[in-house]
Each structure stands twice: as C-alpha cells, then as structure tokens.
C-alpha positions in Angstrom: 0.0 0.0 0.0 1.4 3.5 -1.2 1.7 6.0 1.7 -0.2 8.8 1.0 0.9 12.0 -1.0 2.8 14.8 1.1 0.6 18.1 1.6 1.4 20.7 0.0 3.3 23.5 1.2 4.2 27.2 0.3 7.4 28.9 1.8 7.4 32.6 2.3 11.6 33.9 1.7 13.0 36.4 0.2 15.3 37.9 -2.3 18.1 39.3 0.5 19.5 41.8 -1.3 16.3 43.7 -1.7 16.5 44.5 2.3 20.3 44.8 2.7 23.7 44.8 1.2 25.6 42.8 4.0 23.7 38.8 5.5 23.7 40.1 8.9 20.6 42.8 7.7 19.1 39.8 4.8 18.0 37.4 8.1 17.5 40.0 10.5 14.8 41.0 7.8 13.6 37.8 7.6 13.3 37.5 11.6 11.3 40.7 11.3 8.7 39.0 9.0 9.1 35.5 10.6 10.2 33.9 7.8 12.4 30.9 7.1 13.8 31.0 3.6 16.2 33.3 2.1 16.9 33.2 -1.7 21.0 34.8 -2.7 22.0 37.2 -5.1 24.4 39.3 -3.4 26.1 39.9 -0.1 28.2 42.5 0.5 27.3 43.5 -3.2 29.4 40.4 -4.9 27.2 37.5 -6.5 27.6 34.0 -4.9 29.4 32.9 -7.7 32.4 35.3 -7.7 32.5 34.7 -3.4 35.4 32.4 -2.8 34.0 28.9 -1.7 35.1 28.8 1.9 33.0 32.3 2.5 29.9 30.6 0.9 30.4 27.7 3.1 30.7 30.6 5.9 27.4 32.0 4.7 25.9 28.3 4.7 27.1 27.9 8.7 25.4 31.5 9.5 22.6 30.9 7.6 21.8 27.3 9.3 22.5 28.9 12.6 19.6 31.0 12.4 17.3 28.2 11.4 17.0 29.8 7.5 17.6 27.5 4.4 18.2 28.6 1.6 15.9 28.5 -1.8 18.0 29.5 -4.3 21.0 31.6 -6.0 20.2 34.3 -8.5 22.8 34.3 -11.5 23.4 36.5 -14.2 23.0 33.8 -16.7 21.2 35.4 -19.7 20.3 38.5 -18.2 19.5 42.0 -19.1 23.4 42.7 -18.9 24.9 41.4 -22.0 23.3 39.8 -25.1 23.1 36.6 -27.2 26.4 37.5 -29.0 28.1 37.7 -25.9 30.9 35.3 -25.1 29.7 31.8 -23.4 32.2 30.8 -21.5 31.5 33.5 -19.2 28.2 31.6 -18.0 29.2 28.3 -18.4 32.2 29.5 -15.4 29.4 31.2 -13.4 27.5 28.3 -13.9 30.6 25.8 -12.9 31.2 27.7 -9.8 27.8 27.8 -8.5 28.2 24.2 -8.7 30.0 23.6 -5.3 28.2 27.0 -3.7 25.1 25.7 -4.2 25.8 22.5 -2.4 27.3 24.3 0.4 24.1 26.1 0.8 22.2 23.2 0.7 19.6 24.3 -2.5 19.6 23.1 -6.2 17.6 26.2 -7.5 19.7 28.8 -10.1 17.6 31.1 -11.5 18.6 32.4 -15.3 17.1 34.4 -18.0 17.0 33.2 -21.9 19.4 36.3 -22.9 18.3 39.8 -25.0 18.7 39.7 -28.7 22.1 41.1 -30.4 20.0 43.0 -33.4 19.7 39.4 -35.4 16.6 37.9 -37.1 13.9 35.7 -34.6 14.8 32.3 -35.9 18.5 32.2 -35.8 18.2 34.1 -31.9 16.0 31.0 -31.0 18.6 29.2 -32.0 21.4 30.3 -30.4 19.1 30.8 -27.0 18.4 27.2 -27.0 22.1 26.1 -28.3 23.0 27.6 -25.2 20.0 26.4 -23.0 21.0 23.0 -23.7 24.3 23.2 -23.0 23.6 25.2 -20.0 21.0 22.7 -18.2 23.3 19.4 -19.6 26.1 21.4 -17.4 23.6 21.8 -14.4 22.5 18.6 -14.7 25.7 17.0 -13.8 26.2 19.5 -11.1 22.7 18.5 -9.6 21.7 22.0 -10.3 18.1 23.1 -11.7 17.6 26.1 -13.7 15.0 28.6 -13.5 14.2 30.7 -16.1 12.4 33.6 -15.4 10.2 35.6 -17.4 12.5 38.3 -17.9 14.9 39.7 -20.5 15.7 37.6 -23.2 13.9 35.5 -25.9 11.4 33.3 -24.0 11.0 36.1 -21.3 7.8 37.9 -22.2 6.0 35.3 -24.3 4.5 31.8 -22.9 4.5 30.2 -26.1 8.1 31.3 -25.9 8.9 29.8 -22.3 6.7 26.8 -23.4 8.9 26.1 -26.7 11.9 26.2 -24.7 11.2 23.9 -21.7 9.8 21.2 -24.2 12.9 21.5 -26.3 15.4 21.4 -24.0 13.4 18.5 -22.4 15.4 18.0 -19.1 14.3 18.0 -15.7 17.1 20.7 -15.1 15.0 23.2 -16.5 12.0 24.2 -14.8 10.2 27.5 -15.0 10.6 31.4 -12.4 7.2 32.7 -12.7 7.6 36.8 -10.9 4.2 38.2 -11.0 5.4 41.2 -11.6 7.3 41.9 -14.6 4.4 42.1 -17.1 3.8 45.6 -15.8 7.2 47.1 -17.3 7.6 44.5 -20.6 3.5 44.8 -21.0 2.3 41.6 -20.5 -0.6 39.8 -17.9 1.6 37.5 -15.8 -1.2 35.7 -14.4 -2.9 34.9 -17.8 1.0 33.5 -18.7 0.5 31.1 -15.6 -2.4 29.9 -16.9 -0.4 28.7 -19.8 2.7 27.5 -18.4 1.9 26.6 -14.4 2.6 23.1 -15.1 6.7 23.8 -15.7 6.9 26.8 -12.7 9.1 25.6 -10.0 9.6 28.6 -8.0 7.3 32.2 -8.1 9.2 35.8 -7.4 6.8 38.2 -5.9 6.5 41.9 -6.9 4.3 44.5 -7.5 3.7 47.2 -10.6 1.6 50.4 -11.7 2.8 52.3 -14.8 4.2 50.0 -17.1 7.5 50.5 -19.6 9.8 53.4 -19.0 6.8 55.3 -16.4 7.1 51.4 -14.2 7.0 52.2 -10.4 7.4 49.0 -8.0 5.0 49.1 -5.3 4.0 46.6 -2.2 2.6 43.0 -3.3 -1.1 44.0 -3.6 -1.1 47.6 -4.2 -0.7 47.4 -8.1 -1.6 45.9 -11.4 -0.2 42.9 -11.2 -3.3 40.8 -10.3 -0.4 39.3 -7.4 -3.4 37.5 -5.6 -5.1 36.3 -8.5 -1.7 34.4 -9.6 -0.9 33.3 -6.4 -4.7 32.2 -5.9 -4.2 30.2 -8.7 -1.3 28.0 -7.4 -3.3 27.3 -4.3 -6.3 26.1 -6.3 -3.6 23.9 -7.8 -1.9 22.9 -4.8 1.4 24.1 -5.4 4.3 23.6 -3.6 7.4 26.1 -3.2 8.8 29.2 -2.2 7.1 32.9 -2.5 10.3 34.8 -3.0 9.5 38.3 -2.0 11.6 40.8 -5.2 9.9 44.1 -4.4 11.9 46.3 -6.5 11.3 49.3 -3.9 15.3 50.4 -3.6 16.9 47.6 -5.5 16.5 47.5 -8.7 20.2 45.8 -10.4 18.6 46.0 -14.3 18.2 50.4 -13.6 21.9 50.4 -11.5 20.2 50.4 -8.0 21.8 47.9 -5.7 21.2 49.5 -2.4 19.1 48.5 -0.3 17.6 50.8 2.9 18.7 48.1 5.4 16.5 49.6 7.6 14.5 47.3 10.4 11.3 48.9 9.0 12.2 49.4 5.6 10.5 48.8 1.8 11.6 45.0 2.2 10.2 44.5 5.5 7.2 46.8 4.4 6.4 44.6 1.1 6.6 41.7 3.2 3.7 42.8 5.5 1.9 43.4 2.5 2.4 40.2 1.2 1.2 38.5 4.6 -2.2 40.7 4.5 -3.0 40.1 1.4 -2.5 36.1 1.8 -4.6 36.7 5.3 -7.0 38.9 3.8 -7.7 37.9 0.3 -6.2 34.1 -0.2 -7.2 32.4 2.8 -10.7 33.2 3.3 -11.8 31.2 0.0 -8.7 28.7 0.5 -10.2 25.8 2.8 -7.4 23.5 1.4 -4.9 25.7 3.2 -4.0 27.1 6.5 -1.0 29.6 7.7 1.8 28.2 9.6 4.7 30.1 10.7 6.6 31.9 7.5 3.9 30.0 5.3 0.9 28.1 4.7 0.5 24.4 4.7 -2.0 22.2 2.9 -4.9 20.5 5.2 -5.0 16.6 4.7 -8.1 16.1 2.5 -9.4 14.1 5.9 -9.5 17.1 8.0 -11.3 19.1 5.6 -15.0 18.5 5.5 -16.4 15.7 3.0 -12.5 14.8 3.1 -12.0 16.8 -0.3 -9.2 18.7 -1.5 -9.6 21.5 -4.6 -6.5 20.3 -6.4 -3.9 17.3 -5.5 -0.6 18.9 -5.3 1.0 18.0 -9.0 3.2 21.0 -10.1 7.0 20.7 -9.9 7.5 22.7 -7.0 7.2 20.5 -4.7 9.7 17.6 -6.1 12.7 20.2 -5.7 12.2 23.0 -3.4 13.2 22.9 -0.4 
C-alpha cells in the first residue's frame, strides 16, 4: 500500500539583497517578517558565484544557525546585462562555480534568463538561446543544479509560447520554469494569464508588484498594483502548489536600472512589502482557501481528511514541490 501524497506546502523567503547589502541585515529581515527561507544574489554586493567557496560555506554555517535555508541563487545567466552575442564561456564558469556553492548552501535552484537579442533575425536568436539552453541545463544537470528561467529579459522572457517552446525542447528535468508576477507591468504583458499557460513547468514564483508599465514602471508593495499578485498566487493554491514565494519588491533595489542598495532599515521597503504580502495572503487568499491554513513563515495544505467531506480543490501536481526545499 502506497503511503499517502505529502501536503502541499508554500514557503514565504526572500530575495536578500532587496532588504540589505551585507547577511547580517538579509536574516535580521527575515526575523522581522518570521520567515524561514532566504533566496542569494548578493552579499556584500558580490554575487555568490564570484564569493570564494570557503565564505559561501561561511554563509551556509550563518545561515543554518539562524534556522534559514536557503531556496535558491540568482545568477546573471542570460540577463539583461549582455546579449546573445556575448561570449559563453563567461556563463558556463558562473554556472561551474555555483556548482559547489550551491551544495554548500544546501539548495539546487539557479535562476537564469534566456538572454536579450544582439540586433539578429527571430529564428536564428531562437537558436542560439536554446544552443546555449541546452548546454547550460546538460552542465547543471551534472552538477545536480536546476535552472529557472524567469520571465525576464531575453527570448522566452515575455511570451509563454516562448517559455513553453523552450522547456519542451530542451526536455530536461534541469530546467524548470521562475514565474515573478510582476514583470508584465514594465515589458507589458498579464503574468497571471502566462501562468495559466505555463503553471505546469513553474518551480519557483518571485513576488512583486507594478503600476505604470514601460519606462513610467514604479514598484509598489505586493497588492497595491496591477499585477493581479493575488489572482496568480490564488491560482497555485487552487492547484496545490508547492514552493517558495520569493519576495523581489523592486522598492530600492532595482540591479537592471543600477540600483543595488538596499535601505537596510528594520522597518524598511523590504520589510514593508513583506507585510503586504502576509495581508494580502490573510486577507484575500485564505478566506476562499479551505485547502490551506497559515503556519509560521507560510501556509501548509490541510489533509483532504480534515477538511469537510474529506475533499481537497487540487492534489498537489506542479513541480514545486519535487525540488524545493
């Protein structure tokens, strides 16, 4: 007899460089919110990768001391900083080195972007995004790493038809799918009608906030904007979804427009967002959510037998749950 499926469960963490430069203000952030998980893209303004491996493994010791884990490493694979025509080696290294860092921090998670185009027609950048896709989740395969791409800059990052040909090409475990609810506002797009397309493949969800949209884009807290933020992450309750809500706010930090620091204030805009993230889960999520019930820095699934008629909406089926941790 099988033992029964694992509930599903959502992590709240967050981005730590979006509430301060150096890790002793990233988790005294998180302690302020209550939460658990911290996702790495800079401390002390270098990116894990370029950190030599014996501070990461200092990081990892900190980190575990204050009962954190961590969810994953932001790279700048692909990103909004180079272009297609760039030279490869350069993220195949960053990828190599976040090999071993990774490990030390105890998560599998990288998230990457599907790089911006160098001026060349649609076919032959498709091409050259997934020659280097491929090469780039064969790599983290082997080094037990899974990507995430996130819809972002570069080829498959505004379209899911897009992000939908290139996990089904690449056809490897080691890519998965970085869904941020935000980032329609500024590249023009509804991120929660592109979950509706691609929610199978997500693996991990970046939360922010939007009004404006394109060059007039101004990053407010989760709930306060266009984004529909609780009608995508409604949708991967109904689903029961399991992962980590990575809080991104944008509100000083914003690497893509040169802003890299953060307040680093107890009560600042990272702290802030994450209140307004809680309230709106509270407020808006839970009420029509009877699958689901807070825990501390989250929410938890209810076993179908404690819910009455021992139903559940949605058994928990999205890739979330196999590798996040």
């Amino acid at each position: 007899m099988s033992a029964p499926a694992a509930a599903p469960r959502i992590r709240f963490a967050g981005i730590g460089d979006e509430a301060a430069a150096d890790l002793t203000g990233q988790l005294a952030a998180l302690a302020r919110l209550g939460w658990h998980h911290l996702e790495l893209r800079t401390v002390d303004g270098q990116w894990i990768a370029d950190l030599p491996e014996d501070a990461v493994r200092r990081i990892a010791d900190r980190v575990a001391e204050r009962g954190v884990r961590v969810v994953g490493a932001a790279s700048r694979i692909g990103n909004w900083a180079g272009t297609v025509a760039d030279p490869f080696d350069r993220d195949l290294d960053e990828l190599t080195a976040l090999g071993p860092r990774c490990a030390a921090l105890g998560t599998r998670f990288v998230r990457v972007m599907s790089y911006p185009n160098a001026g060349l027609p649609e076919p032959e950048w498709r091409r050259l995004v997934l020659q280097r896709m491929r090469a780039l989740t064969e790599l983290a395969d082997g080094l037990g790493l899974v990507l995430l791409h996130e819809n972002c800059s570069g080829w498959a990052g505004g379209s899911a038809e897009r992000m939908l040909d290139l996990v089904t090409t690449v056809d490897n475990p080691a890519l998965q799918l970085l869904l941020d609810t935000g980032n329609g506002v500024p590249y023009g797009y509804d991120s929660h009608r592109m979950l509706l397309e691609v929610a199978d493949h997500v693996a991990h969800v970046h939360v922010k906030d939007a009004v404006g949209g394109a060059d007039r884009t101004r990053y407010v807290p989760p709930g306060e904007g266009a984004a529909r933020v609780a009608d995508t992450l409604r949708l991967l309750l109904d689903r029961g979804w399991s992962g980590a809500w990575s809080l991104e706010p944008h509100l000083h930090v914003r690497p893509h427009e040169g802003l890299t620091a953060a307040d680093g204030t107890a009560d600042g805009g990272f702290v802030r967002a994450g209140r307004a993230l809680a309230r709106l889960v509270a407020q808006q999520l839970l009420p029509s959510a009877p699958g689901w019930r807070a825990v501390p820095g989250g929410l938890r699934g209810i076993p179908a037998a404690a819910l009455p008629g021992g139903r559940r909406a949605v058994p928990a089926s999205l890739p979330g749950g196999a590798a996040a941790r």
